[in-house]
C-alpha positions in Angstrom: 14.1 33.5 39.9 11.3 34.0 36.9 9.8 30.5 36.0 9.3 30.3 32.1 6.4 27.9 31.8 6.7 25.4 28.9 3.1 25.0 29.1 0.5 25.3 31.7 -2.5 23.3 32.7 -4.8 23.0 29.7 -2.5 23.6 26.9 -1.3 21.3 24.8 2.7 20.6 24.6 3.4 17.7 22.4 7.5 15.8 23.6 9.7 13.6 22.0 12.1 11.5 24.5 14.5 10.0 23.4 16.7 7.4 25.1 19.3 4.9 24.3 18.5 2.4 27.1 15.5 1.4 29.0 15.5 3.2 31.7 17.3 6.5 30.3 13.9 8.3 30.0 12.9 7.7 33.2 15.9 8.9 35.4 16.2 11.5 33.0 12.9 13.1 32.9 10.8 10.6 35.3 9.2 13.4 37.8 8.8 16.2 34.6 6.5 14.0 33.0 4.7 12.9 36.0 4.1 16.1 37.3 2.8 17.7 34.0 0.1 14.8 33.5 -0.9 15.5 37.4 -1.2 18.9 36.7 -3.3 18.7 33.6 -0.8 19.6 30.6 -2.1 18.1 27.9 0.9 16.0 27.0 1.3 14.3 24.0 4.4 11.7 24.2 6.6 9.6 22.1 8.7 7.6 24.4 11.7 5.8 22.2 14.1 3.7 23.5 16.4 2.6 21.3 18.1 -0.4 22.7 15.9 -3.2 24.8 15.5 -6.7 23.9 14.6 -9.8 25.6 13.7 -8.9 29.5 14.5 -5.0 28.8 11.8 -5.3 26.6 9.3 -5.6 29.1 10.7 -3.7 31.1 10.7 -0.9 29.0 7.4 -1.3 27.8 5.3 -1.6 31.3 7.5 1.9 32.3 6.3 3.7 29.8 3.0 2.8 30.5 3.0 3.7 34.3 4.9 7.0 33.6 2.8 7.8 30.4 -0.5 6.8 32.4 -2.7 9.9 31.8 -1.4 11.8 29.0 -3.5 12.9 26.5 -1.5 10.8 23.5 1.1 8.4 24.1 3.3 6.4 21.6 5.9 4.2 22.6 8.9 3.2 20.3 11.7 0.4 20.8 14.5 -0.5 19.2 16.6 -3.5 19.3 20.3 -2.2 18.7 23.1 -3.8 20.5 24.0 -2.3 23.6 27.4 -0.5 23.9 28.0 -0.6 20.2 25.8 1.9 19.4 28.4 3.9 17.4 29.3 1.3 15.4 25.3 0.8 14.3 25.2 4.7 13.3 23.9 4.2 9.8 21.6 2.2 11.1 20.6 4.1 14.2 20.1 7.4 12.2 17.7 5.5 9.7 15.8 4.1 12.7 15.3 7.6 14.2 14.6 9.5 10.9 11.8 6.7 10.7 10.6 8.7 13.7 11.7 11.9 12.7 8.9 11.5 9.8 5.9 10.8 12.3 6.4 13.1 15.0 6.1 17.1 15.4 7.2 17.7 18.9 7.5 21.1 20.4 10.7 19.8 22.6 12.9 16.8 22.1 14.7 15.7 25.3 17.7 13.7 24.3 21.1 12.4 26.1 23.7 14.7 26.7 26.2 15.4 24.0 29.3 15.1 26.8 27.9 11.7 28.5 30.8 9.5 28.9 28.6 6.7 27.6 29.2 6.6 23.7 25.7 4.8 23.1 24.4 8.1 24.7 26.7 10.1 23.3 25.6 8.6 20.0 22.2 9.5 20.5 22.6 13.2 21.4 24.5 13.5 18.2 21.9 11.8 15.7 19.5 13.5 18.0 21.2 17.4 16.7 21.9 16.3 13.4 17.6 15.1 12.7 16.3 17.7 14.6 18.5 20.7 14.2 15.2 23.1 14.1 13.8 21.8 17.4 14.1 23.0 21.1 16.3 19.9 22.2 16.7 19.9 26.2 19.6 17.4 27.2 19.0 15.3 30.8 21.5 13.5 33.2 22.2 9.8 34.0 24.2 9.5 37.4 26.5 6.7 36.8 30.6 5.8 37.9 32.2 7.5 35.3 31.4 11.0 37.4 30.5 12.7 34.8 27.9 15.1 35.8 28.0 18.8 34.2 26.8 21.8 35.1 23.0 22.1 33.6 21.5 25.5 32.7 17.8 24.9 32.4 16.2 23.6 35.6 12.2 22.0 36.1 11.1 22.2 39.3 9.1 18.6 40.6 7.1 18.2 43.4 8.1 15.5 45.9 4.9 13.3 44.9 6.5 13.2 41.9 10.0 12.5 42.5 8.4 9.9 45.2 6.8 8.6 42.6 9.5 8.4 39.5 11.6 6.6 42.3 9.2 4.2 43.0 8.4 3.3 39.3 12.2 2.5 38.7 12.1 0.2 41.8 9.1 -1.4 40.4 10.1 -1.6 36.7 13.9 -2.0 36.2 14.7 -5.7 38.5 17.7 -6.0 36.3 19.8 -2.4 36.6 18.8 -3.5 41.2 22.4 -4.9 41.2 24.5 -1.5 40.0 25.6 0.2 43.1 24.1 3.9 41.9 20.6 2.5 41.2 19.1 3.4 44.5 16.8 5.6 45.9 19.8 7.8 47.2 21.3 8.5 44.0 17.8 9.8 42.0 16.8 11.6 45.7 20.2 13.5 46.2 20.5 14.2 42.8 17.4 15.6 42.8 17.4 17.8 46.2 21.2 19.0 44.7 19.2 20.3 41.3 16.6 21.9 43.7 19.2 23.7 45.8 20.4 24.8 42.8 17.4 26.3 41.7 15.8 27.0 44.6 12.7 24.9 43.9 10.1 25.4 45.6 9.6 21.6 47.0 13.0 21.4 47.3 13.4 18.9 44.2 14.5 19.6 40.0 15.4 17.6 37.4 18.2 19.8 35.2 19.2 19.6 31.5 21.9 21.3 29.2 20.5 23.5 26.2 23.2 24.5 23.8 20.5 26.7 21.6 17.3 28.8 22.8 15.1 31.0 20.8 12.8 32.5 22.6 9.3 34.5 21.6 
């Protein structure tokens, strides 16, 4: 299978991430960012999260550190909307994110996916097409009950020290998601080595993603 590199080691690649909870990010595109700071990308981030107060606060905020230790720029953006109710804060979701819109010039934006059965992440991939309609927007997966994984179309290989290490940051980071029966080891591993079968990646391991539009050079 041809790899099309997004960037390699030495270039710059400036991402936006986008997620609607505190740990979104993180399962979403945990190893991808790890392994392009180990590799010497020079990454330029900003990490929004739209809805964490209180103890998800923190939480959020010392995550992004550890995942964002190394890139070349890193800023970190939180929201405080109400959780679950995210489509009935739209107006004032889309303001909050068009306040970001105006600051950033990413080369990608990695957002929810626009068939998630969670409407707060639903919300999010929407507000996400409508702002940035002229952007490469690459959708990633959250593993939860509702079952309702896709079939992705854009696959980035991880190494395992990577994946070992996403995994171990969520342990660290995220006490309060411990008691949901998918957040474990298991899930983020086997979803993982399924991506990488699919894929055939080279350590075994992907993270996948849904892109509805593609122009390429």
């Amino acid at each position: 299978m041809k790899t099309l590199r997004l960037a390699q080691p030495g270039e710059p690649l400036s991402i936006l991430c986008l997620g609607a909870h505190s740990d979104d990010i993180e399962i979403g595109l945990g190893a991808t960012i790890l392994d392009w700071i180990a590799s010497g990308v020079d990454l330029r981030v900003d990490w929004c999260v739209f809805s964490a107060a209180g103890s998800r606060r923190e939480e959020a905020e010392r995550s992004a550190a550890d995942f964002l230790s190394g890139a070349a720029a890193a800023n970190v953006h939180i929201g405080a909307f109400r959780d679950s109710y995210f489509p009935y804060q739209g107006a004032e979701v889309k303001a909050w994110l068009e306040g970001i819109k105006a600051k950033v010039a990413p080369d990608v934006v990695f957002t929810h996916r626009k068939d998630d059965a969670h409407q707060d992440h639903r919300e999010v991939a929407n507000l996400t097409w409508n702002a940035f309609r002229d952007h490469t927007i690459l959708e990633y997966e959250i593993p939860k009950w509702d079952g309702d994984l896709g079939q992705p179309n854009v696959y980035l290989a991880v190494s395992e020290a990577a994946l070992a290490r996403k995994i171990e940051l969520l342990d660290k980071h995220f006490g309060t998601q411990r008691s949901k029966d998918w957040f474990d080891a298991d899930t983020f591993r086997g979803l993982a080595r399924l991506r990488g079968m699919e894929c055939r990646a080279p350590e075994r391991s992907a993270e996948a993603f849904f892109v509805r539009k593609l122009r390429l050079g």
